[in-house]
N, C-alpha and C positions, 0 to 999 in steps of 0.2 A: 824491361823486366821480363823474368822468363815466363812461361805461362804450368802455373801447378798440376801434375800430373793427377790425374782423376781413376779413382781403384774400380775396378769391376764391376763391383755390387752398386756401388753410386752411380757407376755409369747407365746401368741397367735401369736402375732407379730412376733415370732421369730420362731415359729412353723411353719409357711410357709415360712419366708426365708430360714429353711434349708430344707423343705421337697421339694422347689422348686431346692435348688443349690442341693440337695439328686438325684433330679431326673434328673438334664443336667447331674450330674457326671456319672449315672449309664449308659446315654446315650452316655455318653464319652466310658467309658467301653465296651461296649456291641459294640460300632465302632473300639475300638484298641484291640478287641478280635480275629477280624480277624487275616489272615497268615501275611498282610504287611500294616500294620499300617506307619503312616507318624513317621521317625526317624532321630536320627543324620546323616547326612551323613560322614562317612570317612575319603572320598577323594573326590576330583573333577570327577571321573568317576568311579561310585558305579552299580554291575549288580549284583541284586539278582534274578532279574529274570535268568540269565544266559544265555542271547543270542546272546553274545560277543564271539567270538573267539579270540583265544591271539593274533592275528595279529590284529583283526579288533581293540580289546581295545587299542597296540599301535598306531594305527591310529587317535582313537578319541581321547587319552590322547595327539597326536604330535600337531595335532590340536588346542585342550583346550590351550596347552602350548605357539601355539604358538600368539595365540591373548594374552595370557596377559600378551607375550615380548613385542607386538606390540603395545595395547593398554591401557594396564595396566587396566584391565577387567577379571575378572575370570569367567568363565562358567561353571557352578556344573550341569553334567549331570547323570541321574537318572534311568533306568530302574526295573520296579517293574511289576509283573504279574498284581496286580490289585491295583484298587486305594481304596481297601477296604472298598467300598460302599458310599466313600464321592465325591462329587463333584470336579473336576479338580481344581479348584479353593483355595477350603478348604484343600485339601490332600498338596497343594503347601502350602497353607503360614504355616499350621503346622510345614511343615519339612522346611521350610525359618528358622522358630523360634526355634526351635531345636536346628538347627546346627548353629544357629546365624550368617546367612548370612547379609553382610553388605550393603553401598551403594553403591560398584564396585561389585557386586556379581548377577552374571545371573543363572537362575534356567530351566533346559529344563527335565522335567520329564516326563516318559513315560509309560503307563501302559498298556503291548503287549497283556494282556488276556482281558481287558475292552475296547480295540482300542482306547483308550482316550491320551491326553498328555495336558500339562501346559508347556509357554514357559514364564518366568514373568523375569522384572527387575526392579530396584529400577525407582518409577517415582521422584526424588529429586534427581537422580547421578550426581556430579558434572562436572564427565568428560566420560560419554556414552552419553550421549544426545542424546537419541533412543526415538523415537514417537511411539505412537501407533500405524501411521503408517508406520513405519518401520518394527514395530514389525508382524503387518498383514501381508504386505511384505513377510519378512522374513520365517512366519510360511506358506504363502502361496506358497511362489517359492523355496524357500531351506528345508523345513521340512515337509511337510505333503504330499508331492511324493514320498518321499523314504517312510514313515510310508507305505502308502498305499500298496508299493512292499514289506514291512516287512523286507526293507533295515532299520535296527536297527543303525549300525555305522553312514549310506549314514546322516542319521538325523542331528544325535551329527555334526557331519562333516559342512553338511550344515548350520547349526544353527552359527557356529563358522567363516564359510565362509561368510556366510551373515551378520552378524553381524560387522566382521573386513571392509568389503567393503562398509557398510553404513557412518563408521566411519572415513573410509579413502575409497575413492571413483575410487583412481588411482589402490590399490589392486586387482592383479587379479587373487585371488585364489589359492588354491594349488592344485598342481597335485603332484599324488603319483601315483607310481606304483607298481601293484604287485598283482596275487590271485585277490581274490575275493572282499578286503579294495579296489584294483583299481579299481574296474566295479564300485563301491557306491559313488566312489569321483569321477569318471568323470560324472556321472549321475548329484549327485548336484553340481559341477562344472558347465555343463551344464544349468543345471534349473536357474541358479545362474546367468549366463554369460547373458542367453535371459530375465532374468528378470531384468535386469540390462540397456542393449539393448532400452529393452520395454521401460521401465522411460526413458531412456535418448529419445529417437524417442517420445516420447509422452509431453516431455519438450520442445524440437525442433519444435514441430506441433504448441503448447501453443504458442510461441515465435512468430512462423512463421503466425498462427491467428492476433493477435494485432499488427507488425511491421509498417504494412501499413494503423493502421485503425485509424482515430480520436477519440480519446475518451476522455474523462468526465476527472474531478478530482475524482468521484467519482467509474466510471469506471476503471479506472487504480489502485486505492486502492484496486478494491474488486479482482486484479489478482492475484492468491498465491503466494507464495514466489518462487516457482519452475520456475515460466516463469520471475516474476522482478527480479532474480538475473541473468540470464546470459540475460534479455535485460540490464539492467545496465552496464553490461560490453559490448555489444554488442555497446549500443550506446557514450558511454564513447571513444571505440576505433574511432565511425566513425568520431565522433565531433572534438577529437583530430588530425584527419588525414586532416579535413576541415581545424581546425584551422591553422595547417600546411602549407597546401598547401594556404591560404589565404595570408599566411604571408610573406609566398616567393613572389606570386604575387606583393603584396604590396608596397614590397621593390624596385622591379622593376618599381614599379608605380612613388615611391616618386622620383628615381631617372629622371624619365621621364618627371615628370608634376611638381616635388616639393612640400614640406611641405603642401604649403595653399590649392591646390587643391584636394589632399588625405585626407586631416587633418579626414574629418567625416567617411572615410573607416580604417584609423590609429583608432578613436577611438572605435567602431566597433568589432576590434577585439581586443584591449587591454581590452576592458569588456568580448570579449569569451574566452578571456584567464585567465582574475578572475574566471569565474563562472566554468570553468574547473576544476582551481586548486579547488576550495572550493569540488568540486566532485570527485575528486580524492580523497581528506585528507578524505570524507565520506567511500569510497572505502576501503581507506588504513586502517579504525577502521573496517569495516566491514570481513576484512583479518588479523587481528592481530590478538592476543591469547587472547582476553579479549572479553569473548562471550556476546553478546547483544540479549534480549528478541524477541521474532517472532513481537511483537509491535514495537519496536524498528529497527528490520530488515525493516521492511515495510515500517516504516518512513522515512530514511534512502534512503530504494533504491527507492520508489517515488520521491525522492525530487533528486534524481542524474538523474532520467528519464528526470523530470521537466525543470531540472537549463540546462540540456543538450539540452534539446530540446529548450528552450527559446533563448537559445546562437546560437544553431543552424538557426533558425529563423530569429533573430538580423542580423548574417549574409547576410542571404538570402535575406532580403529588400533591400540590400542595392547592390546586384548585379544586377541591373540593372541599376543603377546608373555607378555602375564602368564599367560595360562593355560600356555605353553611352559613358563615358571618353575616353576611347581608342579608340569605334570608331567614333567619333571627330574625333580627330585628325587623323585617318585611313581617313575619308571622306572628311578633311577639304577643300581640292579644290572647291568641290561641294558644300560644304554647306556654302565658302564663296559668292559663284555663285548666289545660292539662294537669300542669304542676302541681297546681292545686286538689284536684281530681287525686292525682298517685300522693301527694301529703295526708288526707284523710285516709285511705286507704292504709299508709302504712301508720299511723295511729292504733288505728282495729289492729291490725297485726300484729303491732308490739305488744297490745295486752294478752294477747293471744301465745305467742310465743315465752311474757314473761311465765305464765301460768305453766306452759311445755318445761320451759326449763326447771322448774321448779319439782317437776316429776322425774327429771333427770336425775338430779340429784338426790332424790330420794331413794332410786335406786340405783345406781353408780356411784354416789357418794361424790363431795365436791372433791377430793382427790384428781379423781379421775377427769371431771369437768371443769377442770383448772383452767382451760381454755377459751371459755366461752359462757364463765360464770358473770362476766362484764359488759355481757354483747348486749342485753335489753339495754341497759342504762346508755352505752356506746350508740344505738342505734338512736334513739330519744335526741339526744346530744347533737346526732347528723343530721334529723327531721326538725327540731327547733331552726337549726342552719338554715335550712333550705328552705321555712316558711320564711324569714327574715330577708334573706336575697330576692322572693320572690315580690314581696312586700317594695322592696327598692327598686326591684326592676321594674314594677307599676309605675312608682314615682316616675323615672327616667324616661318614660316612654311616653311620657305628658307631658314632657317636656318639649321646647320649639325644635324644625327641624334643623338637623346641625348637631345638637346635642342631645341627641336621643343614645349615641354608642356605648354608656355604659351601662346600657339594658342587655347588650348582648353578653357581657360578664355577667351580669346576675343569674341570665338564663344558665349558662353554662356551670355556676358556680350551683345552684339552685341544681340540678341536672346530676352532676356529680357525687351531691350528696346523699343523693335519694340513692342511688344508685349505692354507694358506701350501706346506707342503712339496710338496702335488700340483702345484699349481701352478709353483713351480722345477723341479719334473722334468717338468713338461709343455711348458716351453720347449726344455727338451733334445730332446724327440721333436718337438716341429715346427720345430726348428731348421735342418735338408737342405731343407723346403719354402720355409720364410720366408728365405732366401740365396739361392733360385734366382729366389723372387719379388722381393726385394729389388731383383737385377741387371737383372732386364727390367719391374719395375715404378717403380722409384722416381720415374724423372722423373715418368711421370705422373699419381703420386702424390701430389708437391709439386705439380702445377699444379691439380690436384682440392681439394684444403686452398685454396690460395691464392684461389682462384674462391669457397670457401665465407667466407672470415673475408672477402672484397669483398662479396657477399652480406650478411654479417652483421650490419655496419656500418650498415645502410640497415633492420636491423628491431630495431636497438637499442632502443628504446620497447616492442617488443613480446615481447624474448625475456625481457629481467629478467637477475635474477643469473646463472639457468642458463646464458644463451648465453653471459655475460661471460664466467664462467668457464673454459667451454669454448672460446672464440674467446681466449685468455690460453694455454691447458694447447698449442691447436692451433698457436698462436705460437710458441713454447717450442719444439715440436716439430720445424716447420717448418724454425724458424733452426739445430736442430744438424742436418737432415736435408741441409740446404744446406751446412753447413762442416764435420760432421765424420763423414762416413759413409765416408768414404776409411779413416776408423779406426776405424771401428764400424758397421758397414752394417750387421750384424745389429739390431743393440739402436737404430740410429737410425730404421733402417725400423718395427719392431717398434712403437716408440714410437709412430711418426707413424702408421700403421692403429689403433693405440688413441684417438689424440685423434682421427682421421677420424670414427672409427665415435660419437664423445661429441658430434663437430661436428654430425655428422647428425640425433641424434637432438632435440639444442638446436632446429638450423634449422626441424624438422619440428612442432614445439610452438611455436615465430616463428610461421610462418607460417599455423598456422592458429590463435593469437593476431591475425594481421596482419588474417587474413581474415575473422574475425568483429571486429573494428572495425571492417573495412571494410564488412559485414554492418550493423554497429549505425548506422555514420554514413547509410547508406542509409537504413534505419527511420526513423531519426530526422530527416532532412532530408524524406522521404516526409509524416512526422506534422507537422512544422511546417509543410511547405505546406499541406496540408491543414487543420489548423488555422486558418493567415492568413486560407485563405479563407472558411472556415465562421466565421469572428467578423468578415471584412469581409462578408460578406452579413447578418451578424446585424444589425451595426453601421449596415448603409448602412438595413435596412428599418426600422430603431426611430428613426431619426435621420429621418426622411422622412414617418414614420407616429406622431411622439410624442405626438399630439394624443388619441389613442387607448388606447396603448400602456401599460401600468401597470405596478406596482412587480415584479412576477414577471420578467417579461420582462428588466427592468432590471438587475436583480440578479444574474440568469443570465448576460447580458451581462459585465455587470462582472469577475464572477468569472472566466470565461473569456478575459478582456484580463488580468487580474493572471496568471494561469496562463498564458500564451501567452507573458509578458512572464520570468516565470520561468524557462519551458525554454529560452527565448532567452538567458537567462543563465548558465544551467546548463549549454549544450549543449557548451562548450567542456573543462568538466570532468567531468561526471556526464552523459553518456550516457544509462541507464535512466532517474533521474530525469528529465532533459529528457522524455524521450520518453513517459516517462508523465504529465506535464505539459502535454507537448500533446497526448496524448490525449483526455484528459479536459476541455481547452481546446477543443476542439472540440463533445466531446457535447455540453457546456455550450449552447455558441453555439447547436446544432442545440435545442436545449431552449427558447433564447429567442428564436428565428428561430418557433419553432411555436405557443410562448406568445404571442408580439407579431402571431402572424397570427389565431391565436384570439380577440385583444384587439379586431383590427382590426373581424374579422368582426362581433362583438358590436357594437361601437358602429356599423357599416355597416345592423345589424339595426335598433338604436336609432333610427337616423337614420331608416330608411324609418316606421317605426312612427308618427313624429313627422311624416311627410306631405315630409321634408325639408328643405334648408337652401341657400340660394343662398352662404352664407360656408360651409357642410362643409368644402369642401375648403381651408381657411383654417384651420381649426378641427383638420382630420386632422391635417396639414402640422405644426400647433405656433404660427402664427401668430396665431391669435386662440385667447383660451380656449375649451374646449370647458364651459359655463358648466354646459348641460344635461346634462353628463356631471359637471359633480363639483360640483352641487348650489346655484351664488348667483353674483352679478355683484358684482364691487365694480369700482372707480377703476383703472387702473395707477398706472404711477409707480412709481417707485424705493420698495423695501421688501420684508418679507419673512414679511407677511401675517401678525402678531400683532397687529391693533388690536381694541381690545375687551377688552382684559385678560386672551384666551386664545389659543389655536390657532380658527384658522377652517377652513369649510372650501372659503371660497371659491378664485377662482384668476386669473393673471392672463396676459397674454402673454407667452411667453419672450420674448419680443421685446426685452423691457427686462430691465436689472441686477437680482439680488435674488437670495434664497432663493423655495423651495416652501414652501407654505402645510400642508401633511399629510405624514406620514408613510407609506408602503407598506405594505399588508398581501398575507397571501397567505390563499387559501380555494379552495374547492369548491363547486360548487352545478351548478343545472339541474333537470330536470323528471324526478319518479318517475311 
């Protein structure tokens, strides 16, 4: 076949794509020319540097081996003299891709003549679900003390100690003896054990901060997961211990007083004992094997804090009621004493008052006193009652012990009436004031109500039942103040100052309902700008600088678009949630705004070290691969970088259609 003649502008064209991929290759080169270029690994514990003794390498291999009995995690640890003039970073994911390290596979590389190391793991592992701060952790309290003593093993050691103990949290490390492998493991044993200590005392402090304090819906959201996971358990145990000991009470109660007088403390706690169980079954998903998102934890153990505390609460109103009950009847001698005491008394009174009234109408005429022409005879009525309950509650309370409890009704029943009859005779005594106010107060009384139920209308959303109610009772009012105070001016007046005064107190619980919506929608419009623009800056720098930019960065990003996108969605209903949504939509962003600049800086370092690049800023950008950054050159072209029968780790332009050739990890490293 002949060979196709190729035009100018093509030619050209292709004259700097290969004279640019000519020139990363030579840069690739000229960096695996060094003594220890990034290579296959082996085995799990590879020393070319050579500063393992045969004991110490049993050590670190019993170690390696025995987390991934443990946790079925492999840890490939590496020492090399130097990292061959690449970046901790770049030396690691080369030799990840080499050796075709997977999603269970941890990488802790060491480089004893550069003082540098990489400690990296898959961030997608299904079953390590190691954070970055863990990994900080980890590299700070088990690995980079021994580096420092050029405890070589002490590292490997702790890396695998720490690591097993974040995953399982009861591990407490291994102790070895022997030589000089024992001084390196009791050392990060040690580091291990106090840094272990530390979190838990610094969990304990969190805990112990917020037990006793009121906080927000919004405050409580923004606590990490480290303090609302053991108060959820914390207050989970106490509520249950409540409901407990309530229940026992109770039973004692019913048997004392009976069904009708317990009934509202029976139901009481048959609701803390729904809202338990519902908190429990949360508990019980948050402890199974079927792992839930750090969103999802959140949600979860706010809402068991919540249901717990609200049950808790329910409770507690109502204990003073119950303890009233018993001591009733603990006091009932005396406080049939009393009864009796305020029944005479209000005897006197109603003759006293029939007589008042009687001058009422004399001059006001019973027109006017249509309200409260019935109240002597009404109050007589309540005080016969109440001497007859009290009369019973006597009996009852002669009775053996056991069945003393329906003395506690009587009191109560006895109590209420009296209280009824004060009442009808105390309309009779302010009855000469409430007719004088009446006459020079009413009109502006109806236009005070009518200003408030206009008013009212406008914070419907925010009063609830209460205001209905009362904007309904003030209505009521209104309309007989308007048409029939000609024939009852006392009792129409009377009325309407009772519904004013229920108006008021509605509107005053509206409005500052109103005002903190108004409050929240501000926070909450405040957080999502805020938000936009902390993930459009995160956005604009990762999309501009992707050439760099690595799976940390990405992730953070991401996460903070999916949360941004949720309080945006949420914002029209759930308020807090929105708002803690885009809170944390933001730190996010701020997290991969400063990870993609640290990324940046790195391969900026790279790039100098390498003498530089006439395509770099091609290579920053996303444009052309960055080859020397993620380890090989291959072809473009449409695909999605599996030839070869595996994962490569080569890379190609985003420029063209396809998948990535690698997966993201996250890690730690730098210079001890």
């Amino acid at each position: 076949m002949g060979c196709a003649r190729v035009s100018g502008p093509v030619r050209a064209a292709l004259t700097v794509v290969v004279s640019a991929a000519a020139l990363l290759l030579c840069l690739l080169t000229a960096g695996f020319a060094a003594a220890e270029p990034p290579s296959r690994l082996p085995e799990p514990v590879s020393d070319p540097a050579d500063v393992l003794t045969e004991s110490q390498r049993a050590e670190v291999e019993r170690a390696v081996d025995e987390l991934s009995d443990k946790h079925n995690v492999q840890l490939w640890v590496v020492y090399v003299k130097t990292f061959d003039g690449l970046d901790t970073t770049t030396w690691a994911q080369q030799t990840i891709a080499l050796s075709e390290l997977g999603n269970q596979d941890l990488l802790l590389a060491v480089a004893t003549d550069d003082r540098a190391y990489r400690f990296t793991v898959p961030d997608n592992a299904s079953t390590t679900d190691l954070t970055n701060e863990d990994l900080a952790s980890i590299a700070q309290d088990d690995i980079v003390p021994a580096l420092r003593r050029q405890d070589w093993a002490g590292a490997a050691i702790g890396a695998a100690n720490g690591v097993s103990s974040t995953l399982d949290p009861s591990y407490t490390g291994y102790l070895v003896a022997g030589g000089v492998g024992a001084v390196a493991v009791v050392g990060g044993g040690g580091a291990w054990a106090y840094s272990r200590r530390r979190k838990r005392q610094q969990v304990e402090a969190g805990v112990e901060a917020v037990r006793d304090q009121e906080l927000t819906a919004d405050q409580l959201a923004a606590q990490p997961l480290e303090v609302l996971d053991p108060w959820s358990r914390e207050v989970l145990t106490d509520t249950d211990n409540a409901i407990r000991t309530s229940d026992e009470e109770l039973r004692l109660a019913v048997g004392e007083f009976g069904e009708g007088q317990t009934a509202p403390f029976r139901s009481a706690v048959d609701a803390a004992k729904a809202a338990l169980a519902s908190s429990f079954a949360l508990r019980q998903r948050l402890d199974d094997n079927i792992p839930e998102t750090p969103d999802e934890q959140r949600s979860m153990l706010v809402q068991i804090i919540t249901t717990c505390t609200d049950a808790d609460r329910a409770l507690d109103e109502q204990v003073a009621a119950f303890d009233e009950m018993r001591n009733l009847l603990i006091n009932a001698p005396a406080r049939f004493d009393e009864l009796t005491r305020r029944v005479v008394d209000l005897h006197t009174r109603a003759d006293a008052s029939e007589q008042q009234l009687s001058g009422l109408v004399a001059r006001h005429g019973e027109q006017t006193c249509t309200s409260i022409l019935q109240n002597v005879v009404l109050a007589r009525q309540e005080i016969e009652f109440a001497e007859r309950s009290a009369d019973q509650g006597r009996s009852a309370i002669a009775r053996p012990a056991g069945e003393q409890g329906p003395a506690v009704a009587d009191i109560r029943a006895a109590e209420g009436a009296i209280a009824q009859a004060d009442k009808l005779l105390d309309a009779i005594d302010n009855a000469e004031g409430n007719i004088a106010a009446a006459h020079s107060r009413m009109g502006s009384l109806i236009a005070e109500v009518e200003g408030e139920i206009a008013e009212a209308a406008a914070l419907t959303a925010d009063g609830g039942p209460g205001l209905a109610t009362a904007v309904t009772a003030a209505s009521t009012a209104l309309s007989d103040a308007k048409t029939r105070s000609d024939s009852d001016l006392l009792g129409t007046f009377t009325a309407l100052v009772d519904a004013d005064a229920d108006l008021d107190d509605a509107l005053e619980a509206a409005r500052g309902a109103a005002a903190e919506r108004t409050r929240r929608a501000e926070v909450l419009s405040a957080a999502l700008t805020a938000a936009e623009a902390k993930v459009s800056a995160a956005r604009d720098f990762i999309g501009t600088r992707r050439g760099a930019v690595q799976s940390v960065a990405r992730t953070r990003l991401s996460e903070s678009e999916r949360l941004l996108q949720a309080a945006r969605d949420a914002s029209a209903t759930d308020p807090f949630t929105a708002t803690d949504s885009a809170r944390r939509a933001g730190a996010l962003a701020d997290q991969a705004l400063m990870t993609a600049q640290g990324d940046v800086v790195s391969w900026q370092q790279g790039q100098q070290r390498s003498s530089g690049s006439s395509a770099a800023g091609a290579v920053l950008g996303g444009i052309l691969v960055d080859s020397f950054l993620r380890g090989s050159m291959r072809g473009g072209g449409f695909g999605g970088g599996f030839g070869g029968g595996g994962y490569t780790s080569g890379g190609r332009s985003p420029g063209s259609f396809g998948g990535s050739s690698s997966s993201g990890r996250i890690g730690v490293g730098g210079r001890f």
